[in-house]
C-alpha positions in Angstrom: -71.6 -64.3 -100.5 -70.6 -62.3 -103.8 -68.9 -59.1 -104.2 -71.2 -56.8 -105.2 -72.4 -54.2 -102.7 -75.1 -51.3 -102.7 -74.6 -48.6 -105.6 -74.1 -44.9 -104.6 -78.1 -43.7 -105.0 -78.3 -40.4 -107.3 -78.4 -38.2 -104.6 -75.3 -39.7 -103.3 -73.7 -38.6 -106.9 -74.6 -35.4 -106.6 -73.7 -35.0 -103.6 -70.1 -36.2 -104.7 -69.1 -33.4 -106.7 -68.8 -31.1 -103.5 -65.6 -31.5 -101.3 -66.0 -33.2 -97.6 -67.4 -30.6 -95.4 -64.7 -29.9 -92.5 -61.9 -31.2 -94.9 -59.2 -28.1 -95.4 -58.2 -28.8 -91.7 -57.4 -32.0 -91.8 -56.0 -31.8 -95.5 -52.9 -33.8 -95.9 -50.1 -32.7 -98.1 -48.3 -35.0 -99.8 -47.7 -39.2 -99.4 -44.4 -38.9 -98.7 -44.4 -39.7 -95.2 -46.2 -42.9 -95.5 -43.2 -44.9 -97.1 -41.4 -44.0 -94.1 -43.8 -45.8 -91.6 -42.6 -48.3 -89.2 -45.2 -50.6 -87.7 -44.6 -53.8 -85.4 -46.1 -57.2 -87.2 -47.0 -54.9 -90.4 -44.7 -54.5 -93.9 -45.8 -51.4 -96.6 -45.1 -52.8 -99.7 -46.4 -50.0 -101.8 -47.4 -46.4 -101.8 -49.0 -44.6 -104.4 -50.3 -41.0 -105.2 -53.6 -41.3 -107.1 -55.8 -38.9 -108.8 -59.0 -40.4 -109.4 -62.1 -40.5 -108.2 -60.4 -37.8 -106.0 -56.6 -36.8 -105.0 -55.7 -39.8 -102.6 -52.6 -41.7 -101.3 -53.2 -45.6 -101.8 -51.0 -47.7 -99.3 -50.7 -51.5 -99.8 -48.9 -53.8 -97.2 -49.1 -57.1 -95.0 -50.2 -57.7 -91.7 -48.3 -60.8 -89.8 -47.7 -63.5 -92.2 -50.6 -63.1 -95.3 -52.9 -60.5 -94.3 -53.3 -58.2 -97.0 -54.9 -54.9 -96.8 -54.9 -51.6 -98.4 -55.6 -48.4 -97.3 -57.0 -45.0 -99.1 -56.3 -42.0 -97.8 -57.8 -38.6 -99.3 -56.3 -35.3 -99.6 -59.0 -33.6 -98.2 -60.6 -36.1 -95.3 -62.9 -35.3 -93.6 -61.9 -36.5 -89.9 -63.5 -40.4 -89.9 -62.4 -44.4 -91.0 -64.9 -45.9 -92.7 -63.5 -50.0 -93.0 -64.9 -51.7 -96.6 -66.1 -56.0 -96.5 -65.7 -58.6 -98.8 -67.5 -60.7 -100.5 -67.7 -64.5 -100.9 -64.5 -66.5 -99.7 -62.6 -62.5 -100.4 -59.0 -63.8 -101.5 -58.0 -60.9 -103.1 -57.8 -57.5 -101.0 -61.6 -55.9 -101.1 -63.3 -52.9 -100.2 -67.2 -52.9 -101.0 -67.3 -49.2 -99.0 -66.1 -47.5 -101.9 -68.6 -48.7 -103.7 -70.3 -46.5 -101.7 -68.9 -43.1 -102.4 -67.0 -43.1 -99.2 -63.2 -41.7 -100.9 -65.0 -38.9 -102.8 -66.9 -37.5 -99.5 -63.5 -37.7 -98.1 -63.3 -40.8 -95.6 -60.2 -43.0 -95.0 -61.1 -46.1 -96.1 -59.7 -49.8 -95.9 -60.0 -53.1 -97.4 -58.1 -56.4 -96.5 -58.1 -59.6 -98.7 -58.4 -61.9 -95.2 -55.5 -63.5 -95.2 -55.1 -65.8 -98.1 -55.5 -65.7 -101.9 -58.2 -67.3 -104.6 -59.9 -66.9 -108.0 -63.9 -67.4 -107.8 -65.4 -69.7 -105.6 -62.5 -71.6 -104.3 -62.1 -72.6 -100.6 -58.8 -74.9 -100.8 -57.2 -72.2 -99.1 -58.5 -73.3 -95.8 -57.5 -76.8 -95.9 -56.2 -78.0 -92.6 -55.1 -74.5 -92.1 -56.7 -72.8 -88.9 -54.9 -69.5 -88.8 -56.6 -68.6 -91.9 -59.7 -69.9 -90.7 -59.7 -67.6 -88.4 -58.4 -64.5 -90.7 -61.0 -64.9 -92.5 -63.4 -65.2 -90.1 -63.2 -62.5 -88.1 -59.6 -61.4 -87.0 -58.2 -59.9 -90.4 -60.8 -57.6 -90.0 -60.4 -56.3 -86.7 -56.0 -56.3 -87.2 -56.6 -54.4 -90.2 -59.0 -51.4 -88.8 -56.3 -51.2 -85.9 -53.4 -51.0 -88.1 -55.5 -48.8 -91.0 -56.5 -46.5 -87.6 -53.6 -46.4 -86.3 -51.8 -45.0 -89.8 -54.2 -42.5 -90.0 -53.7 -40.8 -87.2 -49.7 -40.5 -87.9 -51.0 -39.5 -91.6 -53.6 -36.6 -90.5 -53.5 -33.8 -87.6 -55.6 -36.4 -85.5 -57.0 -39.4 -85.0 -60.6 -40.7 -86.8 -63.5 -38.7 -84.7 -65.9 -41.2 -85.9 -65.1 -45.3 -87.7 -67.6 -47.1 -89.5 -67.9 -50.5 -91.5 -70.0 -51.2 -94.4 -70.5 -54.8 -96.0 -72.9 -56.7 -97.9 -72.9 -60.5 -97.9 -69.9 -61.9 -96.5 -68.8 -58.5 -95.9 -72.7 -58.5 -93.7 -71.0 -61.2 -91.6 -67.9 -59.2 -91.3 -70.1 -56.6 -90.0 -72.2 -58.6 -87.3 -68.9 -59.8 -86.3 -67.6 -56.8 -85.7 -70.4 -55.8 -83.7 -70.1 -58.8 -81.6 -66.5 -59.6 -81.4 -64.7 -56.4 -81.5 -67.8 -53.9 -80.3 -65.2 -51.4 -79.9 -64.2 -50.9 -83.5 -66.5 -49.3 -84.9 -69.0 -46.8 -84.2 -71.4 -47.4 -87.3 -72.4 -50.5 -89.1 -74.0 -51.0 -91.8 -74.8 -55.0 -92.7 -76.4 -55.8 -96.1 -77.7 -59.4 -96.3 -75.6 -60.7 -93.9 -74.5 -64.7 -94.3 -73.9 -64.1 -90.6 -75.5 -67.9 -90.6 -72.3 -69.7 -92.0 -73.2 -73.0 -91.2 -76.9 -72.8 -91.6 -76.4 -71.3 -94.9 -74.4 -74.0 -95.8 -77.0 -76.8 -94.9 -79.3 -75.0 -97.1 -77.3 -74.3 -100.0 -76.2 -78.5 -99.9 -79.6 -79.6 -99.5 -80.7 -77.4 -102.6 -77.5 -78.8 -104.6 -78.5 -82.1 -104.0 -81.9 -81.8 -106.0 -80.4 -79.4 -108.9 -78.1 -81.8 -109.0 -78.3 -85.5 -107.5 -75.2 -86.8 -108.8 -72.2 -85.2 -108.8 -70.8 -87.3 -111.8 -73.4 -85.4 -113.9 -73.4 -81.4 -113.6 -74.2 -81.1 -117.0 -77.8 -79.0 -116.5 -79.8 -78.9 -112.7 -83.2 -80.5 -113.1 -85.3 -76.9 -113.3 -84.9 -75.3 -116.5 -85.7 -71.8 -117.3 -88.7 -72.5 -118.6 -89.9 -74.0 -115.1 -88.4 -71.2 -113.1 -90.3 -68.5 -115.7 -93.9 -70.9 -114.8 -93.2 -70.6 -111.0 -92.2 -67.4 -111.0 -95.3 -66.5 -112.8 -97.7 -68.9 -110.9 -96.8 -67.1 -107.9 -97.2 -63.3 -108.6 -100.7 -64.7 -110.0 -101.5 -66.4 -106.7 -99.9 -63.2 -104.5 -98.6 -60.3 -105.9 -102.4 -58.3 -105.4 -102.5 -59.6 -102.0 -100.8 -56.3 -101.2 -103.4 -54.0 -102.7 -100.9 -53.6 -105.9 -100.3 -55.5 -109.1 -96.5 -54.3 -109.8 -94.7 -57.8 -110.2 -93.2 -56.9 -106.3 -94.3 -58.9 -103.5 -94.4 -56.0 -100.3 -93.8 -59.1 -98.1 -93.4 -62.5 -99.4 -94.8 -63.8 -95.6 -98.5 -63.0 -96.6 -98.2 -65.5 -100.0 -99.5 -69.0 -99.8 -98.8 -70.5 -102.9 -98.4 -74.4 -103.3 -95.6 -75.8 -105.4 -97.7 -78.7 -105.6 -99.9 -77.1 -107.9 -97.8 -76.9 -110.8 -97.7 -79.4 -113.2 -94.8 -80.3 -113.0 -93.2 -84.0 -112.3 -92.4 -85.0 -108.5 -89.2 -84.7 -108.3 -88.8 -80.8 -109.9 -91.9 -79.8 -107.0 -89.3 -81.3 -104.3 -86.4 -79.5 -105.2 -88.8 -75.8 -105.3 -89.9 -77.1 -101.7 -86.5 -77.6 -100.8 -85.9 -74.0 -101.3 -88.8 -72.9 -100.1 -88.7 -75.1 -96.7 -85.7 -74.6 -96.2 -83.1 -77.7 -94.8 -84.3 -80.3 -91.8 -83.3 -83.7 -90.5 -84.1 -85.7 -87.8 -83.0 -83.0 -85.3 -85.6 -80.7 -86.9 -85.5 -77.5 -88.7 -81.5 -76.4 -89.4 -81.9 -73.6 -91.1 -84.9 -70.9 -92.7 -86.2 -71.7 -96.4 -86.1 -68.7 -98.9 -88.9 -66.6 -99.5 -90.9 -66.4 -102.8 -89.6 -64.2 -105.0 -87.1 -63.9 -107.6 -87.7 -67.4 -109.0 -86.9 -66.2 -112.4 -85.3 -62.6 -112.0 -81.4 -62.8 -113.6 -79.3 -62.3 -110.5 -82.1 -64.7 -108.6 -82.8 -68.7 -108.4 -80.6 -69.2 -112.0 -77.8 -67.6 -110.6 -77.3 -69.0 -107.0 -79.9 -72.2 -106.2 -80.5 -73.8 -109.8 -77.7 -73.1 -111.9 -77.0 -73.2 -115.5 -76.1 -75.5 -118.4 -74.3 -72.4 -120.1 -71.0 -71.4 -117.7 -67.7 -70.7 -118.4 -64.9 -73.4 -118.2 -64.3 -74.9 -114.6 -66.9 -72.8 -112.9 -69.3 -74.6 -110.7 -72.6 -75.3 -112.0 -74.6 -72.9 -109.7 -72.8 -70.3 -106.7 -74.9 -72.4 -104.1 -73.1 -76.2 -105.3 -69.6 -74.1 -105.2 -69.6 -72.5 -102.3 -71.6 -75.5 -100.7 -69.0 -78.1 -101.8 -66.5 -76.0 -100.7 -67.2 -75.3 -97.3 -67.8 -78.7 -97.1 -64.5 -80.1 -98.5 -62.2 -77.7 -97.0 -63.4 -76.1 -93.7 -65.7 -78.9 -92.0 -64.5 -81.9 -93.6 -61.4 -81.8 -94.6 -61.8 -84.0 -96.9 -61.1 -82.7 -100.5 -63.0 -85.9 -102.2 -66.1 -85.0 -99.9 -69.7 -85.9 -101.8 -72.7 -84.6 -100.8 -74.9 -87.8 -102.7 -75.3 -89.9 -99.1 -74.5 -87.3 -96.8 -76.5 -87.1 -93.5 -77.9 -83.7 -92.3 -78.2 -85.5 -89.2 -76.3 -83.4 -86.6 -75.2 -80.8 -89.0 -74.7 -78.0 -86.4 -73.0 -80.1 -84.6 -70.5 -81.2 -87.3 -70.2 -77.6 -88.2 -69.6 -76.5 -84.0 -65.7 -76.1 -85.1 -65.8 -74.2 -87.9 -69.0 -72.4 -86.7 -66.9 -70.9 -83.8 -65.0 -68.7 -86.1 -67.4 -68.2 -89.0 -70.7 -68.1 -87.6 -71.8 -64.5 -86.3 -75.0 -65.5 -84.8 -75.2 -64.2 -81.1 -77.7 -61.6 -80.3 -76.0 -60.4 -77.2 -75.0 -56.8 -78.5 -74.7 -55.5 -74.9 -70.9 -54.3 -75.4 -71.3 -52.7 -78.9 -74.6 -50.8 -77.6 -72.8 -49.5 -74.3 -70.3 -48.1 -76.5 -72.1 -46.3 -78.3 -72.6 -48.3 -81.3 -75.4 -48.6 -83.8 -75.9 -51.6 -86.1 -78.2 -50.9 -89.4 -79.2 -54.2 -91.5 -80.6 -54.4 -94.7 -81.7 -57.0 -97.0 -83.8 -57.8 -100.0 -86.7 -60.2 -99.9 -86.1 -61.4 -103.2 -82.4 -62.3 -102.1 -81.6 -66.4 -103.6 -78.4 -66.2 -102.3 -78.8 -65.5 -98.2 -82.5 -66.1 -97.1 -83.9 -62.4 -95.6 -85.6 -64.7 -92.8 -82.4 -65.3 -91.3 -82.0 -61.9 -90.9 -85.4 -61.5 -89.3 -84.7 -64.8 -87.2 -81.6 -63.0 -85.7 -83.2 -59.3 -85.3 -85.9 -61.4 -83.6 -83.7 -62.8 -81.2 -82.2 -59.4 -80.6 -85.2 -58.1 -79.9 -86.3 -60.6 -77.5 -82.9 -61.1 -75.3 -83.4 -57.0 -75.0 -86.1 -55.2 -75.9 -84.1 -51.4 -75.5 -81.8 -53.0 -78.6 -84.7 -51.8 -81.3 -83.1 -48.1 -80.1 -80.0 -49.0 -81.5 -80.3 -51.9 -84.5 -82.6 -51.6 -87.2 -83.2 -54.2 -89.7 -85.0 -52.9 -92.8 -86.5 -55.2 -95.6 -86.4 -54.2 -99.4 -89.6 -55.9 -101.6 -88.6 -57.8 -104.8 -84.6 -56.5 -104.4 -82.0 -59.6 -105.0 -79.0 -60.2 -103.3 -77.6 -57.1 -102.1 -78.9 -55.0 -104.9 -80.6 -55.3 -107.9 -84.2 -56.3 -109.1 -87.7 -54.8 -109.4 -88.0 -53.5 -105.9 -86.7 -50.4 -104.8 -82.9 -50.7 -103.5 -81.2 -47.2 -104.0 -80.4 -45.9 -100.5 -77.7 -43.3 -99.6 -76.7 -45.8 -96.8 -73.5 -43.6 -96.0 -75.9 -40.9 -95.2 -78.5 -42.2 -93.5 -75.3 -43.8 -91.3 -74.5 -40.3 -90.5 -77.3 -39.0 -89.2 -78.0 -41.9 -87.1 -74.5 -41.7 -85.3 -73.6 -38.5 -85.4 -77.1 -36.6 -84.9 -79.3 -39.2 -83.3 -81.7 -39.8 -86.0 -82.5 -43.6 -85.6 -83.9 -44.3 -89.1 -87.8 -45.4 -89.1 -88.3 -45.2 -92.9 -86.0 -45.0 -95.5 -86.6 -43.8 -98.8 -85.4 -46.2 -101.5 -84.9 -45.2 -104.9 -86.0 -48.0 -108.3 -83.0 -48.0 -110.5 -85.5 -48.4 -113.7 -88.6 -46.4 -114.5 -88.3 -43.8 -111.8 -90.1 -43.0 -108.4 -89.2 -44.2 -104.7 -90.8 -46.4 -102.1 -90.2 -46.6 -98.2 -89.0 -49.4 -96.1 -90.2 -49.7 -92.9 -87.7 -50.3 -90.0 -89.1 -54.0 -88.7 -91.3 -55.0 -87.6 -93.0 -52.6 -89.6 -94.0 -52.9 -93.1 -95.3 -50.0 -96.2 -99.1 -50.5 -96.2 -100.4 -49.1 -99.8 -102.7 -46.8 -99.5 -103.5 -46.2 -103.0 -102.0 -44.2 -105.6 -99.0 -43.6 -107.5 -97.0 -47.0 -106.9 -93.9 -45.4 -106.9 -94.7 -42.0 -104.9 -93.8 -42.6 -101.1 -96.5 -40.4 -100.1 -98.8 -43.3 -101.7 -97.7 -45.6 -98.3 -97.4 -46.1 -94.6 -95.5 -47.7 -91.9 -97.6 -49.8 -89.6 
C-alpha cells in the first residue's frame, strides 16, 4: 500500500529527451483559458504554468465536497489521458503515472488525493464517514478521470484518442477497480501489486502483528530481530535458490521451495510467527487469505519494513507498515471503534465482518466481461519477493479470471518478477518500460508474452514470462535474456 511506483527503465529516459510524436497538432498555447473553466459539482482553485520536466499547465481544484485532484497538461500532448494511483490510505492528491515518464512523452495526466486528507499511515479519516469510504474506494477515481477528460477536450483541439491508468499497490486496486466498476474509463491498465484483496490483506497483516507483536502495551521491538530475519533468509536460498539451475540469491519461482521453518533453531514462538507469514491467516472457517512467498526475509524494503518491524522508527510511527495499516483498517473502517485491540480478537467470520467495508474496498471479481467488450486490456505485475501484498493473491485472482473465461488470457496478463519487492526494488530484475509495452498492446495489438526487465544494479536483463508461464534457465550468462525461456 505505499507510494512508490515503477521507475522509468533507461530506455524510457532516453526515449524522453524526444518530443511526443503527433504533438505540434494538438499543441496548446497558453493556460490562460483554464482559469476561465466552468464545471457543474467541480471548483479550480489554482492554475499554474510550469516549465519542468517539460512546458505544462498544472490545474488544481475540488470535485463535490473534498475530492481533490490535479491535472497536468503538456504543451505539446500527444492526443491521450493517462490517470496516475495512489498509494496506501492516499490523503494527499497523488499521481504514481508520472513516475512513469508519462508528462515528458506528452500525455495528460491526473492525480486525485480520494477525497480526504492524512500524514503516513493514518485511517481516522474514515471514521463513521461513508462518503469517503467510498471516495476512496473507488468513486474519486472514476469522478476525477471524467472531470480531468472532460477538461481536456475543452483544453486541446479534441478529445483523448486513447485513456489509460497506471497504479501500483493501492493505486493496483484502483486499477482492478477501474476495470471492474467503471470498464468504460479506461482503455489500458496497468496494475502493479494490486491490494485489490482489502480485507484479506487485512486478515493477514493482523494475524502477522499479532506475533511481532502480542501486546499492544509493548511495541517496543517485534519478537524477530535482524539477526533472525538474516538466518532465514539465508537458510532458505541454501535450501532453494539452485533449485532453478542458478545460484544468484533470486528465487525464479518461490512455488518450487520447500523449506521448513521448523528447522531453524530458533525458539517456538519466533518459528510461529515465520509460519504465520508464510501460511498465510485461517480460522475455523478455513483458509482467509494467501501466505507470502519466500523471499525477501531480509532484503531492506522486505519483511523489516512491512511484516516485522523495527525497534529504530521515527516518533509516533507505527512499529511495522503491516501493524499500522492493520490497526487502522481495523479501528476506523470495520470497527468503528478507535480503542479496537487486536490481542483477543477472533478471525472467526472475518470476511463476513469485513462484507461492509469489503463492498467498497475490495476489487476482487473476475467478471471482466464489460471492460473486455470494450475494448479494454488489463496488464498486472508483481514481484515475488513483495512483503507488503502477497504475489499469490494476484495469481489467485488471474486464476479465477482464467477459469470463469478462458478467452480473458487474450486480454489480461499477469506477469511475475523473481526476487523484486513491493512494486520495485530488490535483486530481481524490475525495470520495464510499462508505458511502452501499454502502447503497443492497445494501440497495435501486441499482447505481451515476455517482457524484458532491466536489474537496476550490476547490469544485464531477464524475461518475465506472461503466466502461467515461467523463464526456464538454460544456461549461461544469468543476466543475458537469450540465456532463458518461456514454458
Amino acid at each position: 500500500m505505499r507510494t512508490v511506483f515503477v521507475a522509468t527503465t533507461l530506455a524510457t529516459l532516453a526515449s524522453l529527451t524526444a518530443g511526443p510524436a503527433g504533438a505540434t497538432e494538438n499543441s496548446a498555447a497558453t493556460c490562460d483559458d483554464l482559469g476561465d473553466l466552468r464545471l457543474a459539482d467541480t471548483t479550480i482553485t489554482v492554475v499554474e504554468s510550469v516549465k519542468a520536466p517539460v512546458e505544462h499547465c498544472k490545474l488544481t481544484g475540488t470535485i463535490g465536497r473534498e475530492i481533490g485532484f490535479s491535472l497536468w497538461l503538456p504543451m505539446e500532448w500527444n492526443g491521450k489521458f493517462i490517470m496516475g494511483g495512489g498509494g496506501g490510505f492516499v490523503g494527499n492528491i497523488q499521481n504514481q503515472a508520472l513516475g512513469l515518464g508519462v508528462l515528458q512523452r506528452g500525455y495528460a495526466t491526473a492525480g486525485t488525493d480520494t477525497g480526504h486528507s492524512n500524514k503516513g499511515i493514518d485511517g481516522s479519516w474514515a471514521l463513521n464517514n461513508p462518503e469517503r469510504l467510498v471516495n476512496y474506494g473507488h468513486l474519486a477515481v472514476h469522478r476525477v478521470t471524467e472531470v480531468a477528460k472532460h477538461i481536456v477536450e475543452q483544453h486541446y483541439p479534441s478529445a483523448p484518442t486513447r485513456s489509460y491508468f497506471a497504479g501500483c499497490s493501492n493505486g493496483g486496486r484502483q486499477a482492478m477497480m477501474s476495470a471492474q466498476r467503471y470498464p468504460k474509463d479506461f482503455d489500458m491498465i496497468l496494475a502493479g501489486a494490486p491490494a485489490h484483496d482489502f480485507a484479506g490483506t487485512a486478515a493477514a497483516f493482523v494475524n502477522v502483528t499479532r506475533h511481532m507483536y502480542p501486546s499492544m502495551d509493548d511495541l517496543s521491538a517485534p519478537l524477530l530481530t535482524p539477526e533472525d530475519q538474516q538466518t532465514l533468509a539465508k537458510a532458505v536460498l541454501a535450501r532453494c535458490d539452485a533449485r532453478d539451475g542458478l545460484e544468484d540469491g533470486i528465487l525464479n519461482d518461490p512455488r518450487d521451495c520447500d523449506f521448513d521453518p521448523g528447522t531453524l533453531d530458533l525458539p517456538p514462538e519466533k518459528i510461529a510467527a515465520i509460519r504465520a507469514i508464510y501460511d498465510g491467516p485461517s480460522s475455523r472457517d478455513g483458509q482467509i487469505h494467501v501466505g507470502w512467498p519466500f523471499g525477501g526475509e531480509d532484503e531492506p524494503g522486505g519483511w523489516g519494513s512491512w511484516l516485522v518491524g523495527s525497534a529504530l522508527r521515527p516518533p509516533g510511527a507505527p512499529p511495522s507498515s503491516a501493524f499500522g495499516f492493520s490497526v487502522e483498517v481495523m479501528r476506523h473502517m470495520v470497527e468503528h471503534d478507535p480503542e479496537w485491540r487486536y490481542e483477543d480478537f477472533d478471525l472467526g467470520g472475518f470476511r463476513h465482518r469485513f462484507r461492509t467495508a469489503g463492498a467498497t474496498l475490495n476489487a476482487t471479481d473476475p467478471d471482466l466481461d464489460d471492460f473486455r467488450d470494450n475494448g479494454g486490456k488489463l496488464l498486472i505485475y508483481h514481484g515475488w519477493s513483495d512483503a507488503a501484498l502477497s504475489a499469490l493473491a494476484s495469481i489467485e485472482y488471474i486464476d479465477a479470471v482464467y477459469a470463469r473465461d478462458e478467452s480473458a488470457r487474450d486480454d489480461v496478463r499477469l506477469f511475475l518478477m523473481p526476487g523484486v519487492l513491493h512494486c520495485a526494488g530488490g535483486p530481481g530484475p524490475w525495470m520495464v518500460d510499462l508505458i511502452e509495452v501499454a502502447e503497443r498492446w492497445d494501440e497495435g495489438g501486441d499482447a505481451p508474452d515476455v517482457l524484458t526487465a532491466r536489474f537496476s544494479q550490476g547490469g544485464g536483463a531477464r524475461p518475465l514470462c506472461a503466466y502461467p508461464k515461467r523463464a526456464i534457465y538454460l544456461g549461461g550468462d544469468g543476466r543475458d535474456p537469450s540465456s532463458f525461456e518461456c514454458r
